[in-house]
DRENDO-1510 file (C-alpha; in Angstrom, 1 decimal, always signed):
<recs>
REC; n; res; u; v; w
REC; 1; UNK; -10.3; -2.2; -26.9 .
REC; 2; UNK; -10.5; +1.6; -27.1 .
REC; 3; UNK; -11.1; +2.2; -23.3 .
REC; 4; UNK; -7.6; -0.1; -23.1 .
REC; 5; UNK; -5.6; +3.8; -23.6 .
REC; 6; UNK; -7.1; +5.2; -21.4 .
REC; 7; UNK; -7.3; +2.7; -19.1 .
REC; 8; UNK; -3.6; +2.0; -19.1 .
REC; 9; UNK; -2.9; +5.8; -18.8 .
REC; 10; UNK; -5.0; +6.2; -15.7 .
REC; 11; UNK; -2.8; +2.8; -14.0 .
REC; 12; UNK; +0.2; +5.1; -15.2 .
REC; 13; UNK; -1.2; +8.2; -13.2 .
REC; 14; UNK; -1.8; +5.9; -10.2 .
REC; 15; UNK; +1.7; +3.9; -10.4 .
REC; 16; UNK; +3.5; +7.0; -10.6 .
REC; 17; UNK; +1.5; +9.0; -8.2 .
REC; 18; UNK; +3.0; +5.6; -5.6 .
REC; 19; UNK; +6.0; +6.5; -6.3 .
REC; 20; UNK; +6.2; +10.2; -5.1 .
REC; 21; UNK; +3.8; +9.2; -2.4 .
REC; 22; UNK; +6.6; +6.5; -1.7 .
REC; 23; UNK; +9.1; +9.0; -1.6 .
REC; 24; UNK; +7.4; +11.6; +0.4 .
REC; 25; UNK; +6.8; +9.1; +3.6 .
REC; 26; UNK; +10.6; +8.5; +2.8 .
REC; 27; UNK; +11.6; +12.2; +3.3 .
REC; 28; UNK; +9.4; +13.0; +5.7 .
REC; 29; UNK; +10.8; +10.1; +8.1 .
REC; 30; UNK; +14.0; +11.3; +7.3 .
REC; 31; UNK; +13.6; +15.0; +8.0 .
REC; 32; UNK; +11.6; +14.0; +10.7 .
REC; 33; UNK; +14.9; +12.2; +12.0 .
REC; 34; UNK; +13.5; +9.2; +12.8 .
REC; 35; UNK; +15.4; +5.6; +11.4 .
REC; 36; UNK; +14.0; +5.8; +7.8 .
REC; 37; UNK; +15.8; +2.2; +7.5 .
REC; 38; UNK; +12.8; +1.0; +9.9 .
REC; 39; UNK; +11.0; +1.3; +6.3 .
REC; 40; UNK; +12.6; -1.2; +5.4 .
REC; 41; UNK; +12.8; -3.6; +7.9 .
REC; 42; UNK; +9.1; -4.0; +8.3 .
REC; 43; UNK; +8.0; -4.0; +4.9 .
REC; 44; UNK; +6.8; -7.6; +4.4 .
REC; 45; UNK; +4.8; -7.6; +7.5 .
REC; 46; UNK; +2.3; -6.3; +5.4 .
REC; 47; UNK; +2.3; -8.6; +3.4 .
REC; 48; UNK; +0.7; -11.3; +6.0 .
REC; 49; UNK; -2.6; -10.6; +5.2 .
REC; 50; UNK; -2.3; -12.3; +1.8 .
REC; 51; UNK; -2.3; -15.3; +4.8 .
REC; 52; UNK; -6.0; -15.0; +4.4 .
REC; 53; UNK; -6.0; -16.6; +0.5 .
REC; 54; UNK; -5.2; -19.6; +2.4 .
REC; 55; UNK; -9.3; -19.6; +3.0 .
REC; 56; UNK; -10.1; -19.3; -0.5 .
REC; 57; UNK; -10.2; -16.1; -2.7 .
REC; 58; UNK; -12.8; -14.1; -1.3 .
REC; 59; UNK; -11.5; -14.1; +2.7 .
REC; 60; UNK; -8.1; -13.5; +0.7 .
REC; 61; UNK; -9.5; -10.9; -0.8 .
REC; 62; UNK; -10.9; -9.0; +1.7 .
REC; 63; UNK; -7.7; -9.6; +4.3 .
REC; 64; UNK; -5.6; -8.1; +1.9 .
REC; 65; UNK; -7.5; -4.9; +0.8 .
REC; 66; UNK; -8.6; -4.4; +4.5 .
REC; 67; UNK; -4.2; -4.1; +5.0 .
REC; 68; UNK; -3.6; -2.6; +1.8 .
REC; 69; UNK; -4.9; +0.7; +1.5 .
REC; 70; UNK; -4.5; +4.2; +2.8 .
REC; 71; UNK; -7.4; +3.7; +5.4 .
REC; 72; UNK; -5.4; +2.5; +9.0 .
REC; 73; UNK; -2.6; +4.6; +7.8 .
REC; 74; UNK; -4.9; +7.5; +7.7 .
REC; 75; UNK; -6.3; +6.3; +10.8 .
REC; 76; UNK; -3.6; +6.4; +12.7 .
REC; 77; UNK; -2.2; +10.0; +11.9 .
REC; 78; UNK; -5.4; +11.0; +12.9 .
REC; 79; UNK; -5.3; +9.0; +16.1 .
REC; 80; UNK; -1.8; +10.4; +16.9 .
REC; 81; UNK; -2.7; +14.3; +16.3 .
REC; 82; UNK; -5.8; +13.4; +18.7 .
REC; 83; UNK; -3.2; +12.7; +21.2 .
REC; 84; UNK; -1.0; +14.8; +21.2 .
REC; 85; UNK; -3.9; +17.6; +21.3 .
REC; 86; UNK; -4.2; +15.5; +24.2 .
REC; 87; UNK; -1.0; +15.9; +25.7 .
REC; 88; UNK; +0.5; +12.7; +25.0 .
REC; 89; UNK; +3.6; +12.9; +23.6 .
REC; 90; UNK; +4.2; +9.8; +21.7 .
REC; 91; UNK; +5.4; +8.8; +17.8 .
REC; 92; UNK; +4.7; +4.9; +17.4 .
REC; 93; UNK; +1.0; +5.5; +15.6 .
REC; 94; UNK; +2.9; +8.3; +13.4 .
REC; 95; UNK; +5.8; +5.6; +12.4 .
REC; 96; UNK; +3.5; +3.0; +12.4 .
REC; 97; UNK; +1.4; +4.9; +9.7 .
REC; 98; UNK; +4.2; +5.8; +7.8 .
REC; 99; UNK; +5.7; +2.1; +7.6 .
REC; 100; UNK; +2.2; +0.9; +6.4 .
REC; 101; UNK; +1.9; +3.7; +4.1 .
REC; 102; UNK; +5.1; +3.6; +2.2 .
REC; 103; UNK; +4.1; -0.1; +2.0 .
REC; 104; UNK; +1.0; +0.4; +0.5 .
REC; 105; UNK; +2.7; +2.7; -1.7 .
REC; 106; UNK; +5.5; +0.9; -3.1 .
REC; 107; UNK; +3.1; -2.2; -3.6 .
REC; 108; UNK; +0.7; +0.7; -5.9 .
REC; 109; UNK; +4.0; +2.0; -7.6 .
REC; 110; UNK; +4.7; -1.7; -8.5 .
REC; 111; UNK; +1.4; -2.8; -9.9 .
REC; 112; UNK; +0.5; -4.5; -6.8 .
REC; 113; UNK; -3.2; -3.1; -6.2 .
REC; 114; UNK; -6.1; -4.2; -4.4 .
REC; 115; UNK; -7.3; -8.2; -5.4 .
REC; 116; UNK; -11.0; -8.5; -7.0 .
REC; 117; UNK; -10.8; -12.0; -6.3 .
REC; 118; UNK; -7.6; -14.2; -7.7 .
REC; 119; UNK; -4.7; -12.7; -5.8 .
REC; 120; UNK; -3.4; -11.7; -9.5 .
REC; 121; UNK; -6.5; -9.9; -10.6 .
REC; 122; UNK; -6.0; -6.3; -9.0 .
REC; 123; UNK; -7.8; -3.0; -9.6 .
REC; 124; UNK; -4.3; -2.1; -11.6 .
REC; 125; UNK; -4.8; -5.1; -13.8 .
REC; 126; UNK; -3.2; -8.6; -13.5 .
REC; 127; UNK; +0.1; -8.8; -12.3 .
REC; 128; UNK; +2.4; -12.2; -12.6 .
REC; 129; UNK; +3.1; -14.7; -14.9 .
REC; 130; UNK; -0.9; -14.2; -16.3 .
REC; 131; UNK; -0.1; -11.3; -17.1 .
REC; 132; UNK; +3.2; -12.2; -19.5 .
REC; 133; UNK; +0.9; -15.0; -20.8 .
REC; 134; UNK; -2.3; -12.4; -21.8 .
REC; 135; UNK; +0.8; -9.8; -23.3 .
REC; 136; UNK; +2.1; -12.2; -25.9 .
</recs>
């Protein structure tokens, strides 16, 4: 029980650390005057990958943690620099990263971490009704 501080402090730093990361890609899209709206619109595409739990818990698993985390976003900014110190002049992979990052984000921000198995066991702790039930 003592590491349960801590432990819920550090989930704190991480939740609210989403949030400005959240509202960064949000500024940045906006300054960078493309249609922050866009955001938005595709936000639960992301959210397809939890498709995979359909094949049990551990192809669930892995489907969604492969989609949500920082990795293809991070990818992708590096694959659109690489082209446009190619000469290629193009913004999809940028606004494509910045969709699936502010995804990722918000999902962090709202407790929504990466699955260790049960789709409501995540590295933030359990989220859902399991959680209520473990509170009370």
């Amino acid at each position: 029980m003592a590491a349960e501080g801590p432990h819920r402090r550090a989930i704190g730093w991480q939740r609210a650390e989403s949030v400005l990361v959240a509202v960064g890609i949000v500024m940045a899209v906006i300054v960078w005057g493309q249609p922050w709206w866009l955001l938005l619109a595709v936000f639960l595409v992301f959210d397809l990958s939890a498709l995979g739990y359909l094949a049990g818990q551990r192809v669930g698993a892995l489907c969604y943690n492969l989609v949500h985390n920082y990795a293809a976003p991070a990818v992708l900014v590096v694959g659109w620099a690489g082209l446009q110190l190619g000469g290629v002049e193009t913004v999809w992979p940028l606004l494509l990263a910045a969709c699936w990052g502010f995804h990722v984000a918000v999902d962090r921000a709202l407790g929504y971490g990466l699955k260790l198995g049960p789709f409501t066991h995540t590295h933030l702790g359990t989220i859902g009704s399991t959680a209520r039930d473990a509170s009370t």
